[in-house]
N, C-alpha and C positions, 0 to 999 in steps of 0.2 A: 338407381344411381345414374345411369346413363342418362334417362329426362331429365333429373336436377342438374345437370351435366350443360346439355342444351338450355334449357331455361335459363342457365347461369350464363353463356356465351350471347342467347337472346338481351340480356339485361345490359351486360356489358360491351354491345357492340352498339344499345344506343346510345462496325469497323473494329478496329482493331485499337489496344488503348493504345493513346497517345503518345509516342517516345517510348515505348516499352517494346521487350519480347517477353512474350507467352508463349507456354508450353503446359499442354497434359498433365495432370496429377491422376492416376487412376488409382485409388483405393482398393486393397485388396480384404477381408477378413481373415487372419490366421485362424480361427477355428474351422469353419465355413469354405475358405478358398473363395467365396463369391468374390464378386468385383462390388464394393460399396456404391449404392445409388440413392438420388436424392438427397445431399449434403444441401441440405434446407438453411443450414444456420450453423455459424461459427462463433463462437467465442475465444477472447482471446487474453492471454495475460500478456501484458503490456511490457514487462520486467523482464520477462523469462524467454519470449516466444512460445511461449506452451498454447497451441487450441487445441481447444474438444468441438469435433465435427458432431450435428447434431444428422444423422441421416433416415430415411427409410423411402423401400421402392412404394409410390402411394398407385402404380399398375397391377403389381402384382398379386390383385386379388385378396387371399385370405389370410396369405403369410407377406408380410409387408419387410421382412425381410431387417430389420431396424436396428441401430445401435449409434454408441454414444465411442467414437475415436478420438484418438491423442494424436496429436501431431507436431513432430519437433520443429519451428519456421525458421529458426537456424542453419539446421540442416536438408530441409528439405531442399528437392530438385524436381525438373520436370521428369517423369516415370512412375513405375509400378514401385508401391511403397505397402507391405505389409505391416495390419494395422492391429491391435485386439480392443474389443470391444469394451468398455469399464462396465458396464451393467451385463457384463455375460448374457446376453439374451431374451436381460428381461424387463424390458422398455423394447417393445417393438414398433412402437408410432411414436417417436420423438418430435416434438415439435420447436418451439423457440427454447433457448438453452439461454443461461449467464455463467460467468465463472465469477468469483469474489473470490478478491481474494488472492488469486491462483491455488485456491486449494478446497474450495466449494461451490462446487454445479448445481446452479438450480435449473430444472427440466418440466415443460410440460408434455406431459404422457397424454398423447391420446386413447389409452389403453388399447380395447377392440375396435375402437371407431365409431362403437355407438354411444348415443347420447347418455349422459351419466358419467360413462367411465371415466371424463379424464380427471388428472388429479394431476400435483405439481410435487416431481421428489426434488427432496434436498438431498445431496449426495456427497460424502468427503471423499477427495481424489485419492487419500492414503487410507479411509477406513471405511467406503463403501457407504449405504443411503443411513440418513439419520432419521430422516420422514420422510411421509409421505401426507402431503397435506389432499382433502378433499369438501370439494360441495358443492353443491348444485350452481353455484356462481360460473365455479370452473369449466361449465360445458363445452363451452365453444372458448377456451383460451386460445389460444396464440402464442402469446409471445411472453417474458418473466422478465423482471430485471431486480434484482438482488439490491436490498437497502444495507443489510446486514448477513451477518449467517443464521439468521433464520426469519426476518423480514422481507416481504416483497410487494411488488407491481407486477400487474398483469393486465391485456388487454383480450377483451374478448368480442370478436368481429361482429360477432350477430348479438341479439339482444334475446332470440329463440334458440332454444335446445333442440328440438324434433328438425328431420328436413323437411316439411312441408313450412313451418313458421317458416327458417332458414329461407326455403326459396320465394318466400311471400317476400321476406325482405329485400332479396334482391330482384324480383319482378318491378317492386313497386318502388323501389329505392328510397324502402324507411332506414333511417339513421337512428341503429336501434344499438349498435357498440355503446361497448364502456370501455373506463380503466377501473380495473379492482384493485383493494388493496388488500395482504395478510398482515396482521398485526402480532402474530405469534399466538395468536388463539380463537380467534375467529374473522372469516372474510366479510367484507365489505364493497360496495360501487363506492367511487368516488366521480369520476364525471362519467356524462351520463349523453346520450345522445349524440354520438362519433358516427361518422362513414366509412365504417369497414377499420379499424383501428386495428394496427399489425404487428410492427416493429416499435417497441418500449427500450429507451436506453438513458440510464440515468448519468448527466454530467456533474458528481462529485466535488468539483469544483467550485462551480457555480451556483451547485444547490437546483440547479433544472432539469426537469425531466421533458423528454422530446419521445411525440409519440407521430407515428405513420398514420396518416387519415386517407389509405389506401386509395375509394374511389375519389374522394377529396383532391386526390393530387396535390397535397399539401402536407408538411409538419406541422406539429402545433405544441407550441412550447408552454409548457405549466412552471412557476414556483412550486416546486416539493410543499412547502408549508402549502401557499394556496390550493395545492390540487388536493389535499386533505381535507382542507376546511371548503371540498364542492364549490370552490372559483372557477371562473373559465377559463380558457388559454390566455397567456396575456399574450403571444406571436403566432403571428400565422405566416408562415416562409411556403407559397408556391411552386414548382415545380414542373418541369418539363417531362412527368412522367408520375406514374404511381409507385408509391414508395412502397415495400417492404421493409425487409431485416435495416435496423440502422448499430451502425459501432460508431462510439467515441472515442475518441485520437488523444493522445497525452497532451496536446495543444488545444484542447474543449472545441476542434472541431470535429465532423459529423461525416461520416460515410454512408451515403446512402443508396441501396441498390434498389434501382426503379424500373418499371416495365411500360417503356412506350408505347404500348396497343394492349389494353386489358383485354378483349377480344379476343384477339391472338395469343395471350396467356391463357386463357379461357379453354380453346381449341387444346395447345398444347398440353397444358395440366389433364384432362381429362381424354387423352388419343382421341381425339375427333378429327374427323377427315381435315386436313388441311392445317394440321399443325404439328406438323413434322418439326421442322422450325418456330421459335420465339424470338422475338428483340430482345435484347439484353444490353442494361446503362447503369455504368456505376458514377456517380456526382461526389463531389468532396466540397463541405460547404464549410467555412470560416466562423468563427464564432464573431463577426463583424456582420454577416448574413451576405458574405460574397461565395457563388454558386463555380465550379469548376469541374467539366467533364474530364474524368482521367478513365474510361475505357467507354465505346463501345460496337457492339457486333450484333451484326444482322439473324445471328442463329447459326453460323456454320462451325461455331468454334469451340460458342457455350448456349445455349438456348436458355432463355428467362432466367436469367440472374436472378437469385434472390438474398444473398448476405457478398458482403466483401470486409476482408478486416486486411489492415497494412501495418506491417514490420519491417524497420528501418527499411532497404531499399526493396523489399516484396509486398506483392500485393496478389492476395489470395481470395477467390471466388469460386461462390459456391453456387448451386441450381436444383429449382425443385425436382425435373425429371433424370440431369445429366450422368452419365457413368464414368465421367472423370469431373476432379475442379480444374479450373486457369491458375496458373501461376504465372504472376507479371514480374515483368523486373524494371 
């Protein structure tokens, strides 16, 4: 792990938000007492304020320590907030999350970590998982974004399963991503040849799906119909950074949390000397394709952002290593 670690930092190295205060969110687990780490991914009901924190420590070895929290954004404040976990325990590598709905999670599990395991549950917030979907598609997912309650999107970063392919692809910088789709009985690629594709988040509205083309430094906007029928992006919106986790706003714009130095993400993600500290840049882009920084910090506050979702006047961020999220206001 540690060489694919470097190889991957080899590959990738060739402030404060704006008008806000922030403060600390530190996550506690009521069963556990631990302090929740790595809040990778937020989802969010738009109606209610209700998110489920998607978290797990990806340092800690062999127990990743993982779970799937509720959090009220109405009430919440900057401090120590005990949390219980919906999947009691058993989702321990949670990776990108949706809610539909506000009343159905879809999660991809990266089970033990190794190739094969992950799968994608569906989960009802009042009656616990309904599925669990599986297949060799889903190796390397990422990220889900919910069509229905039991239809989805998925993006998966690498085009190989094993970490040797994995790091072939990012030595040599093949664009071997896809987006998958689940039809309710068997998966599917739909596009096919992405750089590093992360954040999946479908705009309802408009019927468009915007996916994160990580090294790209770009989004890349599909028609729902067309990304079925294997068309390509018909938008390519560039980017002062590499996108991650992205959330849609009741107004069909885009949140998107970016990492100005993938290097230095690189370093951080995997404790490598010199990555104590990450950049971390949240963007809010218009459905007109007008771009607008509303936070960001050098690593002293929050280190490499990677989801941000906003409720009326809060704006909540989350991080792949961090032991708290930001709370803006």
């Amino acid at each position: 792990m540690r060489l694919a670690a470097v190889v991957l930092v080899l590959a990738l190295a060739t402030g404060p938000a704006r008008g806000a205060t922030c403060g600390p969110v530190t996550l506690v687990d009521e069963a556990t007492g631990r302090v929740v780490v790595g809040a990778e991914d937020i989802a969010l009901d738009a109606g209610s304020g209700l998110a489920v924190i998607s978290a797990h420590d990806r340092l800690s070895g062999d127990d990743p320590r993982g779970g799937l929290y509720e959090l009220d954004l109405e009430r919440l404040e900057p401090g120590g907030v005990r949390v219980r976990d919906l999947a009691g325990g058993a989702v321990r590598r949670p990776h990108g999350i949706d809610l539909y709905e506000g009343k159905t999670l879809f999660v991809v599990d990266r089970g033990d970590g190794a190739a094969g395991s992950t799968a994608v549950r569906i989960i009802g917030l009042s009656d616990g998982e309904r599925r669990r979907v599986e297949s060799p598609l889903l190796c390397r997912a990422n990220d889900v974004a919910a069509l229905d309650g039991e239809r989805f999107l998925f993006t998966a970063d690498h085009g190989a399963c094993g970490s040797l392919g994995v790091a072939a692809e990012n030595v040599l910088g093949l664009e071997r991503g896809f987006v998958g789709y689940f039809d309710g009985d068997a998966v599917r690629a739909v596009a096919h040849g992405l750089d590093f594709p992360n954040g999946i988040a479908v705009d309802r509205r408009r019927g468009d799906v915007v996916v994160a083309a990580t090294r790209g430094r770009e989004l890349l906007v599909y028609g729902l119909a067309d990304l079925m029928e294997g068309k390509p992006a018909r938008r390519r919106i560039p980017l002062d950074g590499a996108p991650d986790n992205l959330s849609i706003e009741g107004g069909g714009g885009i949140l998107a949390a970016l990492h100005p130095a993938l290097w230095r993400l690189a370093l951080h993600r995997y404790g490598l000397p010199g990555g104590e500290r990450a950049p971390a840049r949240i963007e809010a882009l218009d459905p007109e394709g007008g771009v607008r920084r509303i936070f960001e910090d050098d690593g002293a506050r929050l280190s490499a952002a990677t989801v941000a979702v906003r409720w009326r006047h809060k704006l909540l961020i989350g991080s792949v290593l961090g032991e708290h999220l930001l709370l803006c206001r």
